[in-house]
C-alpha distance (Angstrom), angle and dihedral (degrees) to the residues before:
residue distance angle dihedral
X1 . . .
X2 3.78 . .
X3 3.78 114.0 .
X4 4.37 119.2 -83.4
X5 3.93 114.7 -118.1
X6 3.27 124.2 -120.4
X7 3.59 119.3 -94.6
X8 3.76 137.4 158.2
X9 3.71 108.4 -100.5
X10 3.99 133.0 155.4
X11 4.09 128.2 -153.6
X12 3.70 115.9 -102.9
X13 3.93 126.8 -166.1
X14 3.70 122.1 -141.2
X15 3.74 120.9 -163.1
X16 4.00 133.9 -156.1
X17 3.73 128.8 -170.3
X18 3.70 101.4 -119.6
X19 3.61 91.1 -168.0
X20 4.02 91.4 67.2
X21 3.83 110.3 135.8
X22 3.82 90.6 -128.9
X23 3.57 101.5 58.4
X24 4.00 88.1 62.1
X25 3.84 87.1 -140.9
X26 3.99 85.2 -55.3
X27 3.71 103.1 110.2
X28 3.52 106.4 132.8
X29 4.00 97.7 79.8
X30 3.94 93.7 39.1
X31 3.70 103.6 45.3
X32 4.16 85.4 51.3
X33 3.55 92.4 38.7
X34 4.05 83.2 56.5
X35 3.44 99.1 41.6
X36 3.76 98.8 46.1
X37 3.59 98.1 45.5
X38 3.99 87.7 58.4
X39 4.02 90.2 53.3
X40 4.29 94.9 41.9
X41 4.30 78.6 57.0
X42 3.94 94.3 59.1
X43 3.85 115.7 121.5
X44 4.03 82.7 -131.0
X45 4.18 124.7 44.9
X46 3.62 107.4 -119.5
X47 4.41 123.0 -139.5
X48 3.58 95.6 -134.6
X49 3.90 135.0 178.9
X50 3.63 106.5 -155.4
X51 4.20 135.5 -152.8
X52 3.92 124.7 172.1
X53 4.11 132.2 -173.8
X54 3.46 151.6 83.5
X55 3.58 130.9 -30.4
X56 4.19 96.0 -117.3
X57 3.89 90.5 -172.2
X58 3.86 91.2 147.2
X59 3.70 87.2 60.1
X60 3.48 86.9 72.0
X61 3.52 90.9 57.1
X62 3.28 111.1 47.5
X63 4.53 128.8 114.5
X64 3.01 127.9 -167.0
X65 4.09 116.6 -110.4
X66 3.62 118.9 179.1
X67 3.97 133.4 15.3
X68 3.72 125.1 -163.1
X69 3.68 128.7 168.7
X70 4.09 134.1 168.1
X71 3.77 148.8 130.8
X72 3.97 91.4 -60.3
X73 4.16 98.9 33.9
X74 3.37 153.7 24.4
X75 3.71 121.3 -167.4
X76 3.99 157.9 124.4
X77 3.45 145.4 -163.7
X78 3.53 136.9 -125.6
X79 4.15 128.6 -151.2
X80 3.40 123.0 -150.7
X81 4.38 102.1 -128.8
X82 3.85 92.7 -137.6
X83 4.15 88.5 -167.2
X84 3.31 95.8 42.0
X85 4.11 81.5 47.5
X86 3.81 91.5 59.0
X87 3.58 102.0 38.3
X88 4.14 84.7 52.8
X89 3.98 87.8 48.2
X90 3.59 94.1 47.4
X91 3.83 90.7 51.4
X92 3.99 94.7 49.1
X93 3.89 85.4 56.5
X94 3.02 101.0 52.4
X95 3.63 88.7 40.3
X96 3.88 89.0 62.5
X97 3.41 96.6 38.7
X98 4.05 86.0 62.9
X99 4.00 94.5 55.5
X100 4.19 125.8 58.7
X101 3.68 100.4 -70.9
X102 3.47 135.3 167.2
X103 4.01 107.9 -149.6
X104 3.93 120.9 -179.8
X105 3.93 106.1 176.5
X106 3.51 126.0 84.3
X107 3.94 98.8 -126.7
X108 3.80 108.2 22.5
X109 3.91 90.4 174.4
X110 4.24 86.2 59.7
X111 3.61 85.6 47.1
X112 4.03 106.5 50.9
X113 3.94 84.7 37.2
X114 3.81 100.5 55.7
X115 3.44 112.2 22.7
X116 3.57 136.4 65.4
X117 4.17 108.2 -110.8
X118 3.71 131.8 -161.5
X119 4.04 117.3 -148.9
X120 3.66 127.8 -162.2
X121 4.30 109.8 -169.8
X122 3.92 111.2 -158.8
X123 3.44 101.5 -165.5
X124 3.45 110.8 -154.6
X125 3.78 125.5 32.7
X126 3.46 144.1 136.0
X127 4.09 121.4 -108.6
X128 3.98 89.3 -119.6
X129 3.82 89.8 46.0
X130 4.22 89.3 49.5
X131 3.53 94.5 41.1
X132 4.15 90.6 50.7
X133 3.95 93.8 49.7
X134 3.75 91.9 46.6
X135 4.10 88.3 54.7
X136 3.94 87.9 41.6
X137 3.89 79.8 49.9
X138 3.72 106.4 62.9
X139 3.44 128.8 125.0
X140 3.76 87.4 0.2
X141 3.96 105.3 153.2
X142 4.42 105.6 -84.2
X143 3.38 92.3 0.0
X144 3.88 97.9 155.4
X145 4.26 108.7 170.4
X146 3.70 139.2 -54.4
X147 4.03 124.0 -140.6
X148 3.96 135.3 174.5
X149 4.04 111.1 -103.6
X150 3.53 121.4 -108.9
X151 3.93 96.7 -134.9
X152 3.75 83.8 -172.6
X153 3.79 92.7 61.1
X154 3.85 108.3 71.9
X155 3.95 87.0 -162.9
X156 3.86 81.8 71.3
X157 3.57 95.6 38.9
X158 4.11 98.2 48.8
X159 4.20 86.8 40.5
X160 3.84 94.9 45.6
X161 3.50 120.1 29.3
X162 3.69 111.1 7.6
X163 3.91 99.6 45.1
X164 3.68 86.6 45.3
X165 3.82 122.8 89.1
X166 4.13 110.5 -107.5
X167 3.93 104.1 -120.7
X168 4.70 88.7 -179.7
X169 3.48 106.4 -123.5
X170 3.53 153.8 -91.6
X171 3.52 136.6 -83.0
X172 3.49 115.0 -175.3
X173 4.09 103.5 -62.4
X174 3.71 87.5 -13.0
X175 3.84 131.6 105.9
X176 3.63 103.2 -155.3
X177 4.51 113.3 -165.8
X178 3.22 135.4 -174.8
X179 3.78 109.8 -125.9
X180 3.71 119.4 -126.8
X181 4.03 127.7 -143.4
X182 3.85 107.6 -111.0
X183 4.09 92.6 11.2
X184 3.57 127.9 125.0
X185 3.79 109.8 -131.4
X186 3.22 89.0 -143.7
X187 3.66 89.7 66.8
X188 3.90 101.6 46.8
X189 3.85 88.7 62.6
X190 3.77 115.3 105.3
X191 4.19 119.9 -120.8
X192 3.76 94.5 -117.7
X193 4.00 91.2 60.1
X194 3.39 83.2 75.1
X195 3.81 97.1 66.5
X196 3.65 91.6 36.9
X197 3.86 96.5 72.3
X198 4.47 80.6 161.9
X199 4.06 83.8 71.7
X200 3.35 115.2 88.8
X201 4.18 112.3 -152.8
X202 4.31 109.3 -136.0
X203 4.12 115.7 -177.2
X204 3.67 117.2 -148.6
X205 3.45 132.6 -161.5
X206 4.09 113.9 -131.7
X207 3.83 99.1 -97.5
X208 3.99 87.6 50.3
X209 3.50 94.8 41.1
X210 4.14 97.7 53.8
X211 3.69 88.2 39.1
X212 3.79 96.9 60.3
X213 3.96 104.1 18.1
X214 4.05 110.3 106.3
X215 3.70 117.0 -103.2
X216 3.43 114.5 -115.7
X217 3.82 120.9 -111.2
X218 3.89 105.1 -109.3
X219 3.76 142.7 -170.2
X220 3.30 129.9 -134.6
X221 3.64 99.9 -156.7
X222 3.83 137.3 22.0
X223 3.80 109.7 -87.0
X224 4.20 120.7 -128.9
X225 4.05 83.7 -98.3
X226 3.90 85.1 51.7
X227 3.64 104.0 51.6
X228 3.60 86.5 46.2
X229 3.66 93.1 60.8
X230 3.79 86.3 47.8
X231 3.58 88.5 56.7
X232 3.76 93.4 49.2
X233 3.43 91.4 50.4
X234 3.72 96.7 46.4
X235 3.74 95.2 52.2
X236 4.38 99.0 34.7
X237 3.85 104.8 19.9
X238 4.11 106.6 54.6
X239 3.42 114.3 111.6
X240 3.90 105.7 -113.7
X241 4.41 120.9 -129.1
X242 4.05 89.6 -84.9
X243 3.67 92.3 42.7
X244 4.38 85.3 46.4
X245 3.87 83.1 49.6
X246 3.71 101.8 51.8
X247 3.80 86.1 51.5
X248 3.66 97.8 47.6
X249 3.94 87.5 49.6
X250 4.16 94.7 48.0
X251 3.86 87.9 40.3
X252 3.63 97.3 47.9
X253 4.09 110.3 90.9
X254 3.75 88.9 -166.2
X255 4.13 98.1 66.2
X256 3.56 104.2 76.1
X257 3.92 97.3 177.9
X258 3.95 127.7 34.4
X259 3.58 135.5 149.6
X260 3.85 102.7 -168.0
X261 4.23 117.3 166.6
X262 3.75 127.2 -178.0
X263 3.52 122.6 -156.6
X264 3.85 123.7 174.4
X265 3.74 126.8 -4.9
X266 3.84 118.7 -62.9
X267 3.77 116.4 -108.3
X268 3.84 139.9 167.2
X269 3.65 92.3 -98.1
X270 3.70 86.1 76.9
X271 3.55 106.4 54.4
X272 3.61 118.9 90.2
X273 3.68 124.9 -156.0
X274 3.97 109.9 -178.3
X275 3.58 113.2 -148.9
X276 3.67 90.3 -141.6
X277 3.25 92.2 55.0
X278 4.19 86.2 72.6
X279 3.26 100.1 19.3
X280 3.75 103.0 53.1
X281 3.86 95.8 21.3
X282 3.88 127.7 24.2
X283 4.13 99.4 22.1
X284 4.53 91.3 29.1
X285 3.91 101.1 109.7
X286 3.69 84.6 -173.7
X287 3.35 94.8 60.6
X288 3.77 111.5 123.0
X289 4.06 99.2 -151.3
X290 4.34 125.5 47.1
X291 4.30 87.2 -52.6
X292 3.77 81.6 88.8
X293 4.06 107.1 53.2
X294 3.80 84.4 41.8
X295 4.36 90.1 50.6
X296 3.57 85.4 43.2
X297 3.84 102.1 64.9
X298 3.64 93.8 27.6
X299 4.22 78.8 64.9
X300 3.72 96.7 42.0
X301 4.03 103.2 44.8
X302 4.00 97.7 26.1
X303 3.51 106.9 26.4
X304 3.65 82.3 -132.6
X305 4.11 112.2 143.3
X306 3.99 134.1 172.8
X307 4.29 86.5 -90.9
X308 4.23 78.4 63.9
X309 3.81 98.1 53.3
X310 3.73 83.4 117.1
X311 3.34 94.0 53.7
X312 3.71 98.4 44.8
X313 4.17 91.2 45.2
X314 4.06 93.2 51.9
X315 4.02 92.2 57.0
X316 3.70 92.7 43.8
X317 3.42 87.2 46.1
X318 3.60 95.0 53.5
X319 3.42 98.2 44.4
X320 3.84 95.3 48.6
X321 4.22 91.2 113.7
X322 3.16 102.9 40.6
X323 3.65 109.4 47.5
X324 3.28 133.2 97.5
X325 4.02 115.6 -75.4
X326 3.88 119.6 -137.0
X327 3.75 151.7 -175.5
X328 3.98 88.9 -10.4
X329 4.06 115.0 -171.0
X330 3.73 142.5 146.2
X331 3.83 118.2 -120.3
X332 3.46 133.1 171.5
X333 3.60 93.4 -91.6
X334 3.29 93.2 57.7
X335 4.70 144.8 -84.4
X336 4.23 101.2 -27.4
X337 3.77 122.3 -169.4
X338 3.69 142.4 155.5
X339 4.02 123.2 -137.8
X340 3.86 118.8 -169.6
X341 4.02 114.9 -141.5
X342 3.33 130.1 179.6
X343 3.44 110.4 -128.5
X344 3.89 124.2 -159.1
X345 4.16 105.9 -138.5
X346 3.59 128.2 -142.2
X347 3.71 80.9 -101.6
X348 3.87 95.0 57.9
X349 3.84 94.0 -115.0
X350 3.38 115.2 128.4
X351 4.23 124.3 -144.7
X352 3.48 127.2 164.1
X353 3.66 117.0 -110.1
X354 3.73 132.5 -155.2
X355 3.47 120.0 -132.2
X356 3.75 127.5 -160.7
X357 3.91 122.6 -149.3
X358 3.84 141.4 176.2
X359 3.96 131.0 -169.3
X360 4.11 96.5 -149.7
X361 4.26 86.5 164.0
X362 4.62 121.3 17.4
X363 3.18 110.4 -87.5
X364 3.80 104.3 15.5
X365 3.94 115.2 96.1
X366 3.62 115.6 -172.2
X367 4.09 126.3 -168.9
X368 3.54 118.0 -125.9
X369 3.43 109.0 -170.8
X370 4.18 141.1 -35.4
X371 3.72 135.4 -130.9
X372 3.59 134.6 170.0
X373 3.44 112.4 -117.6
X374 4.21 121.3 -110.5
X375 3.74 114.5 -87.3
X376 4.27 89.0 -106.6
X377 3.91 90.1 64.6
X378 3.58 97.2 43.1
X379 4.04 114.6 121.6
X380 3.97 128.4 -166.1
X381 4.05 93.7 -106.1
X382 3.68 119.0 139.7
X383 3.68 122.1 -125.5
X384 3.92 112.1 -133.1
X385 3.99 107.5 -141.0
X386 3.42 114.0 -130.7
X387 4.20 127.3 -122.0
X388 3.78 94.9 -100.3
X389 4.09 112.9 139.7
X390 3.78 110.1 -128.7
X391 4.03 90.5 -171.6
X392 3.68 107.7 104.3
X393 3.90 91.1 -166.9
X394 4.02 107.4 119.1
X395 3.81 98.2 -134.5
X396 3.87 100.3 31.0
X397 4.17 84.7 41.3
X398 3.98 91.2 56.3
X399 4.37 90.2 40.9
X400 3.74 93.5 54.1
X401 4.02 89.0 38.5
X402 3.84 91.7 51.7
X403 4.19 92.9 43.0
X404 3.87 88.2 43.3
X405 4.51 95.4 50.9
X406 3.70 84.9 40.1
X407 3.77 102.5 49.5
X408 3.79 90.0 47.3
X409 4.34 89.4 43.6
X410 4.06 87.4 57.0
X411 4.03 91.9 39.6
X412 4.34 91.0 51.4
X413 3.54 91.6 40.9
X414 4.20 92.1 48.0
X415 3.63 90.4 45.4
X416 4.03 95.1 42.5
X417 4.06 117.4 114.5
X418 4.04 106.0 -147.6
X419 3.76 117.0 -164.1
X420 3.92 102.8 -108.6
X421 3.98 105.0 -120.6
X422 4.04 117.8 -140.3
X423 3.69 119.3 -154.3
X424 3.49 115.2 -148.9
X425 4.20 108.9 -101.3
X426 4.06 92.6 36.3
X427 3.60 125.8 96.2
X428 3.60 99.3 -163.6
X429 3.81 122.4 62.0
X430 4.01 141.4 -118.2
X431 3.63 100.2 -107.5
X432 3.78 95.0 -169.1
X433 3.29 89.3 54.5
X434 4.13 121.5 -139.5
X435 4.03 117.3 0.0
X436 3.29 106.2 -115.1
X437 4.47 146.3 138.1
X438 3.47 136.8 -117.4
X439 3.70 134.5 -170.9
X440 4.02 142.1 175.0
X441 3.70 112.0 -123.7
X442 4.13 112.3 -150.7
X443 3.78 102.5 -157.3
X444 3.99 98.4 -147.9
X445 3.40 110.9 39.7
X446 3.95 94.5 -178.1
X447 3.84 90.9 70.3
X448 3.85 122.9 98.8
X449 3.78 104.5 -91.0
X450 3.32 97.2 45.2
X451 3.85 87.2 50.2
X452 3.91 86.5 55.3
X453 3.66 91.7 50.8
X454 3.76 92.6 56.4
X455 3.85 99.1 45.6
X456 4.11 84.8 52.6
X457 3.66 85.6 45.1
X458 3.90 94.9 -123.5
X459 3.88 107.1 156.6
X460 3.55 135.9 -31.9
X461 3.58 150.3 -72.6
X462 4.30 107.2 -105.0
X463 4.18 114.1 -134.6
X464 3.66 86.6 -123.4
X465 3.53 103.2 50.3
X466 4.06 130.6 -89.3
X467 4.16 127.4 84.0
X468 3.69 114.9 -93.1
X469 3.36 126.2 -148.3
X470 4.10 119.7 -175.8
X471 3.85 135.1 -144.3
X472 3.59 109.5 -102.3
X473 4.01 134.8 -172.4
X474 4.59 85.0 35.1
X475 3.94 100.0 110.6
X476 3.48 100.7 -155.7
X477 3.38 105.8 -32.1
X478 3.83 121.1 123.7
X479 3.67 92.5 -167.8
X480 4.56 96.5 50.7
X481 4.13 72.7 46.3
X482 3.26 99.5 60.9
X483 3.62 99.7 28.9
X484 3.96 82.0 61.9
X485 4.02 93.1 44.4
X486 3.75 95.5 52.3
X487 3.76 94.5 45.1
X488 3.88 84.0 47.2
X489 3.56 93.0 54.9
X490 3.56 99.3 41.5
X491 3.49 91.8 57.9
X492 4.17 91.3 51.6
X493 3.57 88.9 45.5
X494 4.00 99.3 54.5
X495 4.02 80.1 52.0
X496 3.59 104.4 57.1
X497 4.09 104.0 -91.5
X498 3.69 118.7 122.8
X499 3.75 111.2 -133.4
X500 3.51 146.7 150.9
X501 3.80 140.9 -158.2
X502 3.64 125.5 -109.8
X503 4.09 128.2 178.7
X504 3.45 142.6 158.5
X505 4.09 144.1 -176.5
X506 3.43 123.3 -104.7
């Protein structure tokens, strides 16, 4: 085989409905056989590397729910995140639809989402030769669309080449693979070579292989398409603290028996912080067992004493997902861990602090006590400090309460992800997801910030008793509304006011 010339080519995806009545649930063979006969028919043989499979988009999506391990088993099970599925399938649409593509269905959003679909990756064409094979290709049976990768996306890269199985490439009329130790040739060669009795099949040995394979094309950075998957993923697709736990408890060779179960998603509602806990324990210098060595340095390197409890429970608090898990094991009182935060003191130095937890019922997470670390295991993380008002004037208290719950209402509900809704008969989707209201719910409305909201006529008394206060700046969106209320409400509750969180659809 002489050696392929350089020319300027890009990867291009092409996609099959897998669920087409013709293929009988045998698509595999047919959709290659299809495809492959259209590129073998170009005026000019194409240098090719080649990868074939399902679309695994649920992969993507998928969290882990329970954990169980003993004598007799050892297992775990997965959930499929069905809005973190759409918002993912909305984003690889629109992902295509900013590349060349070459879509024939009506909705291609219905079709990825609810059918099964087979994809075939050529890796290294030219725009003429893509554009020619995609003509060649229409109104071949389940032939869906065809688009030019975004190497800089890795949503394209992880969907389309690296989730895919590697079939070498193609040199002209010849499939070239790399030969395995302990395979049978006969079972690296792809289904469709069998209707493609023009394709000659070529093994290569690994020096061979690399030095006459096409490179890939590559990117160097993430593309605007590919930091906004990053985004998405950042915001919708981290595991949450019970989903970090049941991995720390199936990864963790040491724990020989657990029976851990999640059931909804983890929220602030269910994390307790007992104000006895600091108050009477880790920040009491009068206590008479280790509650005063702990109080002790929390006062001499944060500035941070029992009158600050607030303070000190609103940054843990806040920092309960992110921080760094520890030491996590299943006793008979129930799922114990540690998580180190850095906490920000009243003096602005910042010292990580370890925080001790236990899960006695699902869903409720309770703190146990706090310490900060030794001096040797100290890092240079800054401490965020939390939106707690230190002014105990009444009217300046409730102002700087009110700016502080609103400021971080507008900043959840900006920095919120709805699922997009489709309606049946549209192609494009809701991007704000569902229509819908949400509203904080102050309990006692005879109390002093509730007064304050009144006289600066800042919601409304409810019929059944309580202050309300609704989500503002959302549009329509029930989920920007209720990302505002909760942040709202979080921020009242680390201050002293008892409130809820009420919503509905519209």
């Amino acid at each position: 085989m002489e050696e392929h010339n350089t020319v300027y080519t890009e990867a291009y995806t092409f996609l099959f409905d897998a669920d087409n009545e013709a293929f009988d649930g045998y698509y595999g063979a047919p959709c290659g056989e299809m495809l492959f006969s259209a590129v073998l028919s170009l005026q000019q043989p194409v240098c090719t590397r080649l990868f074939a499979g399902d679309l695994v988009l649920a992969q993507h999506c998928q969290q882990i729910t329970a954990v169980k391990k003993s004598s007799t088993q050892n297992g775990y099970t997965l959930h499929m995140d069905n809005d973190l599925y759409v918002s993912i399938l909305t984003e690889l649409v629109s992902s295509i639809k900013e590349r060349d593509n070459f879509i024939v269905v009506p909705n291609i959003a219905m079709t990825l989402g609810k059918h099964n679909i087979f994809s075939i990756t050529l890796g290294n064409i030219t725009d003429v030769a893509w554009q020619d094979v995609c003509q060649k290709l229409m109104g071949a049976t389940g032939f869906v669309a065809s688009f030019q990768l975004d190497m800089g996306n890795p949503l394209h890269t992880d969907l389309f080449i690296h989730s895919l199985i590697a079939h070498g490439f193609l040199y002209g009329n010849e499939l070239n693979i790399l030969q395995l130790p302990f395979e049978d040739q006969e079972e690296l060669i792809p289904l469709w070579i069998q209707d493609q009795p023009d394709i000659q099949v070529r093994f290569m040995d690994l020096d061979d292989f690399e030095k006459r394979c096409p490179q890939m094309p590559t990117a160097e950075d993430l593309s605007s398409a590919g930091s906004r998957y990053v985004e998405l993923m950042e915001k919708k697709g981290e595991p949450n603290l019970y989903q970090r736990l049941a991995y720390a408890l199936l990864h963790n060779d040491d724990i020989a028996d657990c029976d851990f179960t999640i059931s909804g998603s983890f929220s602030w509602e269910q994390v307790n912080i007992p104000e006895n806990k600091l108050t009477k324990y880790a920040l009491n210098m009068e206590h008479e067992g280790s509650g005063k060595g702990k109080a002790k340095l929390f006062q001499q390197l944060l500035n941070i004493t029992k009158d600050d409890w607030r303070y000190l429970a609103a940054q843990i608090e806040n920092a309960i997902e992110y921080g760094t898990l520890q030491n996590v094991r299943q006793t008979e009182h129930g799922v114990q861990f540690h998580i180190d935060i850095p906490i920000k003191g009243l003096n602005d130095v910042s010292r990580i602090v370890r925080t001790a937890w236990i899960i006695r019922q699902p869903q409720q997470c309770s703190l146990t006590t706090a310490y900060i670390l030794d001096k040797s295991q100290q890092t240079e993380a800054e401490g965020e400090q939390p939106l707690i008002v230190q002014d105990t004037n009444p009217e300046l208290f409730c102002s700087l309460l009110y700016g502080y719950a609103s400021g971080a209402g507008e900043r959840a509900a900006k920095n919120c992800v709805p699922t997009p809704m489709y309606i049946h008969g549209y192609n494009e989707p809701i991007m704000d997801g569902a229509a819908g209201f949400a509203w904080v719910v102050i309990h006692d409305a005879r109390k002093q910030f509730p007064r304050w909201l009144k006289k600066h006529q800042i919601g409304h008394l409810r019929y059944n008793g309580g202050w309300a206060v609704h989500a503002k700046g959302c549009g329509q969106s029930s989920a920007r509304a209720k990302a505002y209320a909760n942040a709202f409400a979080k921020v009242l509750r680390q201050n002293g006011i008892d409130c809820t969180v009420e919503s509905r659809l519209d």
